[in-house]
C-alpha positions in Angstrom: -15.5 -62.3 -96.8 -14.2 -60.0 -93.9 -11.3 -60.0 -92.7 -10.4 -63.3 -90.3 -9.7 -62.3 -86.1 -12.3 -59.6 -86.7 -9.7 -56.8 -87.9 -10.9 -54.7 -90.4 -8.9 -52.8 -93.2 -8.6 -49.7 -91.4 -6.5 -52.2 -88.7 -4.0 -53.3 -91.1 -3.3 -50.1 -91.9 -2.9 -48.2 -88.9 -0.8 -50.9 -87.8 2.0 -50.6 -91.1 1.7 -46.8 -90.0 2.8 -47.9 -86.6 5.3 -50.5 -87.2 6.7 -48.6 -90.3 7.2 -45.1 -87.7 8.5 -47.3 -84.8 11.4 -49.0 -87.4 12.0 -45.1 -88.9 12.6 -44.1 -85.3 15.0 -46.9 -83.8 16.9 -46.5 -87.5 17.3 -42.4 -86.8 18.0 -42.9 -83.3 21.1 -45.9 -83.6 22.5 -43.5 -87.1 22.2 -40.6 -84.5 24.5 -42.5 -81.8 26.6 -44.0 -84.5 27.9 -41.1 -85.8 28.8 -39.6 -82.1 30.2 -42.3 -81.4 33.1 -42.1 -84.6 33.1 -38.6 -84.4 33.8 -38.8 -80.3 36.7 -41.5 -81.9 37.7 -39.5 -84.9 37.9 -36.4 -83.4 39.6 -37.5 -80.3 42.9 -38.9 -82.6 42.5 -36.1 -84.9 43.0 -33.5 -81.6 45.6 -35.7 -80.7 47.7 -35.9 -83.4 47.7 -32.3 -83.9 48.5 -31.8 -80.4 51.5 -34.3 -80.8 52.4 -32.6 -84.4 52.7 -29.1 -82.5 53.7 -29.9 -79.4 51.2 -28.6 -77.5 49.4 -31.2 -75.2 46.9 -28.8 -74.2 45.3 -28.8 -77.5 44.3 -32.1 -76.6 43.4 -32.0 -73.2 41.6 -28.6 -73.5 39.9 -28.9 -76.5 38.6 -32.7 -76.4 36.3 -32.4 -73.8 34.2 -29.7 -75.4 34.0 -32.2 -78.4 32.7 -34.8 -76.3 30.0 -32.5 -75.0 29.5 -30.9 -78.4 28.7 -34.3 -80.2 26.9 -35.6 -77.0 24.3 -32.9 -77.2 23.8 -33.5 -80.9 22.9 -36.8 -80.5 20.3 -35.9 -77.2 18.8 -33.4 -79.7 18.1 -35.5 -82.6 17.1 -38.1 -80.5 14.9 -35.4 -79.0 13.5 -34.8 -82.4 12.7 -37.9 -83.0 11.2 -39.2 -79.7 9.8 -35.5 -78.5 10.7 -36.6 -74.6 11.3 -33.3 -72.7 14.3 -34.7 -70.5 16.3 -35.4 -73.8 16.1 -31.6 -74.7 17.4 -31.0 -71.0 20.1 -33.2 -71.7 21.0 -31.7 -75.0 20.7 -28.3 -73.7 23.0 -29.5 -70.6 25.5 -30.9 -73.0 26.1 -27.5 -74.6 26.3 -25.4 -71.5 29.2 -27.8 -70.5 30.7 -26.9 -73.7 30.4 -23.3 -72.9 31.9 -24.2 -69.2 35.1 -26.0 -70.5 35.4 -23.3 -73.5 36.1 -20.6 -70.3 38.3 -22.7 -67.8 40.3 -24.3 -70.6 43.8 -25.5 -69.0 42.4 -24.9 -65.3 41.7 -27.7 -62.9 38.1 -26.5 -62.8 38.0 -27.6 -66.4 38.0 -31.3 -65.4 35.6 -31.2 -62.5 33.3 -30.1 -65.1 34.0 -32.4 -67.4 33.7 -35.3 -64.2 30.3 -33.6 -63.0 29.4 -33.6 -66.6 29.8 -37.3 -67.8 27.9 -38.0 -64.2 25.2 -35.7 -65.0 24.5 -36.5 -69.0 26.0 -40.5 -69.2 24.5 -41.6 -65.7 20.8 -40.0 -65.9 20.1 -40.5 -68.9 20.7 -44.1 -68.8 19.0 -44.3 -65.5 16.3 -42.8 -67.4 16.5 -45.1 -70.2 16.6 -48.2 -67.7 13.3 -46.6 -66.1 12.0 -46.5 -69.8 12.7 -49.9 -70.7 11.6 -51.4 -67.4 8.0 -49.2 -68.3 7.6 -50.8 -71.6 8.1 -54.6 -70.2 5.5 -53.4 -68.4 3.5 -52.2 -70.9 4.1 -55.6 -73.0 3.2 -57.7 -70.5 0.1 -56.0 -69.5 -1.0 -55.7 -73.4 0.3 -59.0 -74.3 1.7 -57.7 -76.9 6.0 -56.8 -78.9 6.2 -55.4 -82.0 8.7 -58.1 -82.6 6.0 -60.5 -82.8 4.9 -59.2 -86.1 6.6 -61.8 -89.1 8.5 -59.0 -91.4 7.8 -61.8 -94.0 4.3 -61.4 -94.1 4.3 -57.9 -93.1 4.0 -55.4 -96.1 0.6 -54.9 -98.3 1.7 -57.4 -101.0 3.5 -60.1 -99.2 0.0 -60.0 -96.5 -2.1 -59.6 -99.7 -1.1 -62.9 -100.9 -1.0 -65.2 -98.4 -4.4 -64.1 -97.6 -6.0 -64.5 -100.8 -4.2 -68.3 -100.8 -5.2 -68.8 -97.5 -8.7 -68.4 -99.0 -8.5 -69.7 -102.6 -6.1 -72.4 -101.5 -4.1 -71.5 -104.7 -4.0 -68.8 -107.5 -2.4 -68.4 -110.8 0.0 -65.4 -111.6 -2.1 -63.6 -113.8 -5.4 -63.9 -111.0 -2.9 -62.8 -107.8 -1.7 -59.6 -110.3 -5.2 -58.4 -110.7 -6.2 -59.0 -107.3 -3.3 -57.3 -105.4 -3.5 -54.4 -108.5 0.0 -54.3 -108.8 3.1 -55.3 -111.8 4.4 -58.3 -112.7 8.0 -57.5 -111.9 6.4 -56.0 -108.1 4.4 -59.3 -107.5 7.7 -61.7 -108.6 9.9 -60.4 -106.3 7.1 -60.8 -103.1 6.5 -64.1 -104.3 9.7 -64.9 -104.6 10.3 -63.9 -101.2 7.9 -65.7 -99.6 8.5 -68.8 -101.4 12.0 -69.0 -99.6 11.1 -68.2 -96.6 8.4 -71.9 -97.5 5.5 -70.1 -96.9 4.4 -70.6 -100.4 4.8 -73.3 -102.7 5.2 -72.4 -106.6 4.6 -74.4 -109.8 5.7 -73.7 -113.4 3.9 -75.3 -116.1 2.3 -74.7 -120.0 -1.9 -74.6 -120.7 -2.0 -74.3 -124.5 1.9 -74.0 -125.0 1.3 -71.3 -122.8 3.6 -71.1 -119.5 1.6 -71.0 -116.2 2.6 -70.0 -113.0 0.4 -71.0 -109.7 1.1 -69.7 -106.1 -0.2 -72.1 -103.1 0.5 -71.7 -99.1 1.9 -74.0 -97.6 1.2 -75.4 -94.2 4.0 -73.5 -92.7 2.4 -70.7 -94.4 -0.8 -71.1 -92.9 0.6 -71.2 -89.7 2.8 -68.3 -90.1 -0.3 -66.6 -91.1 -2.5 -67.4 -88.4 0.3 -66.3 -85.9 0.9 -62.7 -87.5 -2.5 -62.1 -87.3 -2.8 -63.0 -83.6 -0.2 -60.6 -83.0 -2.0 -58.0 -85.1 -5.2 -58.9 -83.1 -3.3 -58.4 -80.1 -2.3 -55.3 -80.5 -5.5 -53.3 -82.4 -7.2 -55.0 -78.8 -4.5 -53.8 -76.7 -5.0 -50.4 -78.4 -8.4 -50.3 -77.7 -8.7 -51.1 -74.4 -6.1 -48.5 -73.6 -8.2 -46.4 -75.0 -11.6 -47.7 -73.5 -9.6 -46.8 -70.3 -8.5 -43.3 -71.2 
């Protein structure tokens, strides 16, 4: 029996490709930020401290803004790696110059006008930019009809999906038939079904044939539904993909 909405195999796939690269990116991109943002903190007290500890305030003052800068260029240039937009390596490459600008006027007034034009130049555009961004891919939802949040991370995986189509088929399964179906372990297909059964999309009962103990998966209406709705959104976006491309 084919697959229901009309996707085919090679759609299921290319869309765990998809979802599992965007969650890789936005994981990469908040660890990125989340490290400037305690090293910006860390830094800043440890500069501070010392400062205090040797009495020299200018240790503080001088040296804290090329931190800033320092860290701040980091973060544009792995996010550049990750996202390969061309104004993040501008920013990142911005970021470092006014590093080398505050390492040569250290303790001159000139010092701080860079550090005012910088925080302008590499806090306001980019987030001007990522407004602009954000604004472009409301856009780009509403005109696809489609979020990747719409996808249930449930149901989303090859075993968890594996299943609840096969019950949405067979109605219900034992263990040993969903183990040979899916072609994966025991230990592998507990833990899904386990999973799935809290989240009630699933209903399981335990019981003996021939003193023998028997375990049978069944979805459940909410399952069903569930179901039906993930592959909508699947549907939505391999069409959304397509047309885009039918336009290209």
């Amino acid at each position: 029996m084919p697959p229901p909405f009309g996707l085919q195999d090679a759609d299921f796939a290319g869309m765990s490709k998809v979802h599992h690269g965007l969650t890789i990116v936005s994981r990469d991109t908040k660890a990125a930020w989340a490290g400037v943002g305690a090293g910006i903190v860390i830094g800043g007290a440890a500069l501070g401290l010392g400062a205090w500890r040797l009495g020299l305030p200018v240790m503080a003052t001088g040296a804290f803004p090329i931190l800033l800068f320092a860290l701040y260029g980091a973060a544009w240039g792995v996010a550049f790696a990750v996202k390969r937009s061309s104004w993040m390596a501008l920013i990142a490459a911005g970021c470092f110059a006014a590093v080398v600008a505050c390492r040569l006027l250290i303790g001159t007034p000139a010092q701080w006008l860079v550090l005012a034009l910088g925080l302008f130049m590499f806090v306001g555009v980019p987030g001007a930019m990522i407004v602009l961004q954000a604004r472009r891919h409301r856009m780009g939802i509403e005109a696809v009809g489609f979020d990747v949040a719409d996808l249930d991370e449930i149901i989303h995986g090859r075993i968890r999906l594996g299943i609840m189509v096969y019950l949405a088929r067979a109605e219900a399964a034992d263990f040993t038939e969903l183990k040979a179906a899916l072609q994966t372990t025991q230990g592998n297909l507990s833990i899904h079904l386990r999973k799935l059964e809290d989240a009630g999309y699933i209903a399981i009962d335990k019981s003996f044939l021939n003193r023998r103990p028997l375990t049978r998966a069944r979805i459940s209406k909410a399952g069903r539904k569930a179901l039906a709705a993930y592959l909508a959104a699947m549907a939505r976006l391999v069409n959304g993909d397509r047309k885009r491309a039918d336009h290209s």
